[in-house]
C-alpha positions in Angstrom: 0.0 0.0 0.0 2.6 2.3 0.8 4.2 1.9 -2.9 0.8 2.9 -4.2 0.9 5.9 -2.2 4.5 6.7 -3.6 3.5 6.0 -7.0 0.4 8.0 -6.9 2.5 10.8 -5.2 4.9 10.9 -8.3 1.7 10.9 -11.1 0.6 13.8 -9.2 3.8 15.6 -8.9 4.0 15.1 -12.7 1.0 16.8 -13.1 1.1 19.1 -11.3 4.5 20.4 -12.5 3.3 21.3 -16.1 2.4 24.9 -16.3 -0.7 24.5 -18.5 -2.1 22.1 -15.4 -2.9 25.7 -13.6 -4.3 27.4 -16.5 -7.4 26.4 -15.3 -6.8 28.2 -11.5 -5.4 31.2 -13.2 -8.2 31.8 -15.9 -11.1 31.6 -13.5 -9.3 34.0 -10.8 -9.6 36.3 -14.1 -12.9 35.2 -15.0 -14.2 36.1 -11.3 -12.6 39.3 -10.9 -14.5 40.6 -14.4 -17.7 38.9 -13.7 -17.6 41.2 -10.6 -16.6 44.4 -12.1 -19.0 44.1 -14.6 -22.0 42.9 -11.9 -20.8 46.4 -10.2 -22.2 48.6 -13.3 -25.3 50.2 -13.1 -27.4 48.2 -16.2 -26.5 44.9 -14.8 -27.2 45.6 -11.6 -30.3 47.0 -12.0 -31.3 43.9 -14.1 -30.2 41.5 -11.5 -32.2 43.8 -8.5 -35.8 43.6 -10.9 -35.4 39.8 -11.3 -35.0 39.8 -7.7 -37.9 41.9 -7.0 -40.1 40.4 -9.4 -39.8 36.9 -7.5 -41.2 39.3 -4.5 -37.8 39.1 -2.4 -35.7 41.8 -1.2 -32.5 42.7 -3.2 -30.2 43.6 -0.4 -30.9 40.5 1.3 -30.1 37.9 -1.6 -27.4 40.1 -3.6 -24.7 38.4 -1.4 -21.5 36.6 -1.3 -23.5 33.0 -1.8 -25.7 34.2 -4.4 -22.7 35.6 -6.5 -20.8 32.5 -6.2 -23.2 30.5 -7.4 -24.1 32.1 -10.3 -20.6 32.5 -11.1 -20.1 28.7 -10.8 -23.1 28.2 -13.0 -21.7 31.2 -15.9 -18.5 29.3 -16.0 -17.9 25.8 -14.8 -19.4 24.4 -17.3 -17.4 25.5 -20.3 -14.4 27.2 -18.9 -14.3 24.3 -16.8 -14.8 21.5 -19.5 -12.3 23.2 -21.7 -9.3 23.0 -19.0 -10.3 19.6 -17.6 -9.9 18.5 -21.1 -6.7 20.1 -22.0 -5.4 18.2 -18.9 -7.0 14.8 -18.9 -6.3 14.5 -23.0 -3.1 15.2 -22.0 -2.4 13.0 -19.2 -1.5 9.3 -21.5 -1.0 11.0 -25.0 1.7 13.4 -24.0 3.2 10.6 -22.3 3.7 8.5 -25.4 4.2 11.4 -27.4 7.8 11.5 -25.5 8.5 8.1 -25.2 8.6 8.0 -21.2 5.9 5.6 -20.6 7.3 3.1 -22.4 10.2 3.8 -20.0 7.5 3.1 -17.1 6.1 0.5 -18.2 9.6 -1.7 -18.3 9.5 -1.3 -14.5 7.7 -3.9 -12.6 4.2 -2.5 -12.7 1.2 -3.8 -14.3 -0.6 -1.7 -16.9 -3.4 -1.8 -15.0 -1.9 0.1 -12.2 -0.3 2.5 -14.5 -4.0 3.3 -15.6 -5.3 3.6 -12.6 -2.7 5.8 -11.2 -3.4 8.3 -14.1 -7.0 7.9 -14.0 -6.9 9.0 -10.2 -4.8 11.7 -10.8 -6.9 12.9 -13.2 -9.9 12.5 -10.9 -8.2 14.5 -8.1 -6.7 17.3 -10.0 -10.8 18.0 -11.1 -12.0 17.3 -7.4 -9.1 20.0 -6.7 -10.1 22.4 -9.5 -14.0 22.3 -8.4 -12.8 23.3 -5.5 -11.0 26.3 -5.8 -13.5 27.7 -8.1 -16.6 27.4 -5.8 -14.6 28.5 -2.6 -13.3 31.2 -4.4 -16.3 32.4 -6.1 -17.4 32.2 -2.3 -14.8 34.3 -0.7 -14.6 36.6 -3.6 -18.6 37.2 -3.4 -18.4 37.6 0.2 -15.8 39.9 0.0 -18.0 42.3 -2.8 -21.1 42.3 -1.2 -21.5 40.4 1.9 -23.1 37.9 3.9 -26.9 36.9 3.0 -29.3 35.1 1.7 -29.0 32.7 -1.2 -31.1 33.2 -4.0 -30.7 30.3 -7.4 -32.0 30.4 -10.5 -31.6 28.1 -13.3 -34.8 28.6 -16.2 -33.3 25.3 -18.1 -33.2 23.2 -14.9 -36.8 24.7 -14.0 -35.1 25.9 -10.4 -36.0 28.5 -8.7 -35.1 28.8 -5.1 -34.9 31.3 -2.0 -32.8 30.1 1.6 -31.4 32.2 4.3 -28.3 32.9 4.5 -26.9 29.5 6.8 -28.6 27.6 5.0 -28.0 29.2 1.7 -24.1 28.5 2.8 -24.1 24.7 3.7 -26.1 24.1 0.6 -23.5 25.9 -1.5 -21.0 24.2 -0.1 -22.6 20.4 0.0 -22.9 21.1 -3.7 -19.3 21.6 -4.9 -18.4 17.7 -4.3 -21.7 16.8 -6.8 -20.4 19.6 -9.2 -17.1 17.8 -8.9 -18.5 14.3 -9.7 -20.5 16.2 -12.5 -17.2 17.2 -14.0 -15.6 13.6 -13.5 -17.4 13.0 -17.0 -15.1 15.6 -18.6 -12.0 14.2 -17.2 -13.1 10.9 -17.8 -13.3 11.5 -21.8 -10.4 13.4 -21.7 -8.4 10.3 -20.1 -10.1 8.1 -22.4 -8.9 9.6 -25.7 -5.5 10.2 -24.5 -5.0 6.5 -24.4 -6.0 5.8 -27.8 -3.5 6.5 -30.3 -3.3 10.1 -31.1 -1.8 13.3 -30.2 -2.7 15.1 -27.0 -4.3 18.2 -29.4 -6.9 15.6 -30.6 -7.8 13.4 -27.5 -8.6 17.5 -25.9 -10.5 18.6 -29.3 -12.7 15.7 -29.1 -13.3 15.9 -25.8 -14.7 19.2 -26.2 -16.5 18.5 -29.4 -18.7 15.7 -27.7 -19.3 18.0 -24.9 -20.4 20.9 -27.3 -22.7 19.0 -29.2 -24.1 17.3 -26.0 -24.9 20.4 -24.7 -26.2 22.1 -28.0 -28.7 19.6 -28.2 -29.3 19.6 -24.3 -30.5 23.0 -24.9 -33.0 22.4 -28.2 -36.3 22.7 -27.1 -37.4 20.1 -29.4 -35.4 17.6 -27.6 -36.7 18.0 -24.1 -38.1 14.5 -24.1 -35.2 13.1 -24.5 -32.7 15.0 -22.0 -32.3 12.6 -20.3 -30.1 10.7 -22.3 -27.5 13.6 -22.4 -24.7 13.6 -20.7 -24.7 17.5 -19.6 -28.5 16.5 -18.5 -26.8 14.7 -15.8 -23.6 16.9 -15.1 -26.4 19.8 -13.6 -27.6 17.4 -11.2 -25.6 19.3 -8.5 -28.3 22.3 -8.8 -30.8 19.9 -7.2 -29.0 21.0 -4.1 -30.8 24.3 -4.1 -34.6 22.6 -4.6 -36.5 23.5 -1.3 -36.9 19.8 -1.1 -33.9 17.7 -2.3 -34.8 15.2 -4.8 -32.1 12.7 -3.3 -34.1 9.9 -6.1 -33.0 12.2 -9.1 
């Protein structure tokens, strides 16, 4: 056990020590910043206040740190985030063979089968470690613009529409980010599985992306509403189900 432990130490200090593996962390620290900046103006903000309003809630009770962090996770996670969980995950086998060092590996004694694994995890943790940092820092950077409050979470194409004071507004935000990261597993988990076919890192992250695009472009054709639940991005926004007044835990 303790030589899995070494070995899965080393996968993740080799991925963790390519510089594109924190594109991701850097990108939505920009991302965040803007959203609020922009948020700040008055146009937007007005908007956001008479959508409030209209729901018959008071603005200066659900503009808060929880509100703004969720509807930053929900602007961005999905694409920013399937784009750099991609570029990491097709990256993870192809590069490998690309350079020749896993056939170097794979002359020490250790099966194939742990070699996968090994990857597979590291790619699992890196986007359980990504999720992370982008809802606590949406959190903290919300907090920090506009307070502590209640939580309010919309979502027209989920049909969600939900109101909760602010502690409980908080724990659900937070018990959401591990479903969000098992959402996002499916990302990483294509990613992974086209960077051990044969083909260059480039194309196991293009295709990754392209099945994700067109899953959601259809996802979001009204025409097709019978049948979302066969999509895959149908089943990635489960973590919203958190905010429901009542949890569906059977959905």
């Amino acid at each position: 056990m303790s030589l899995f432990f070494l070995q899965m130490r080393n996968e993740l200090h080799k991925l963790f020590a390519r510089k594109r593996t924190y594109l991701g962390f850097a990108a939505f620290v920009a991302v965040e910043i803007l959203l609020l900046l922009l948020l700040n103006l008055p146009k937007p903000k007005a908007g956001f206040r008479k959508l409030i309003e209209q729901n018959g809630y008071g603005f200066d009770q659900y503009f808060s740190g929880a509100t703004l962090g969720l509807l930053m996770l929900m602007w961005t996670t999905f694409l920013l985030g399937a784009l750099y969980l991609a570029l990491v995950a097709g990256d993870v086998v192809a590069k490998e063979v690309e350079d020749g060092t896993l056939r170097m590996i794979l002359c020490r004694p250790i099966s194939r089968l742990r070699v996968g694994f090994l990857k597979y995890a590291a790619c699992v943790l890196y986007t359980f470690a990504l999720t992370f940092f982008i809802g606590l820092t949406a959190l903290v950077a919300g907090l920090l613009y506009c307070g502590w409050g209640g939580l309010f979470a919309i979502a027209p194409l989920e049909q969600l529409l939900a109101m909760h004071e602010a502690w409980p507004g908080f724990w659900r935000y937070l018990g959401a980010l591990p479903l969000l990261g098992f959402g996002l597993v499916s990302i990483s988990s294509l990613g992974f599985l086209f960077s051990c076919c044969e083909m260059k890192p480039a194309a196991a992250t293009i295709l990754t992306l392209s099945i994700f695009f067109f899953d959601s472009i259809f996802r979001s054709i009204s025409y097709f509403e019978s049948l979302r639940g066969w999509f895959m991005t149908s089943h990635m926004t489960v973590w919203l189900r958190v905010f429901e007044y009542h949890i569906p835990w059977w959905r």
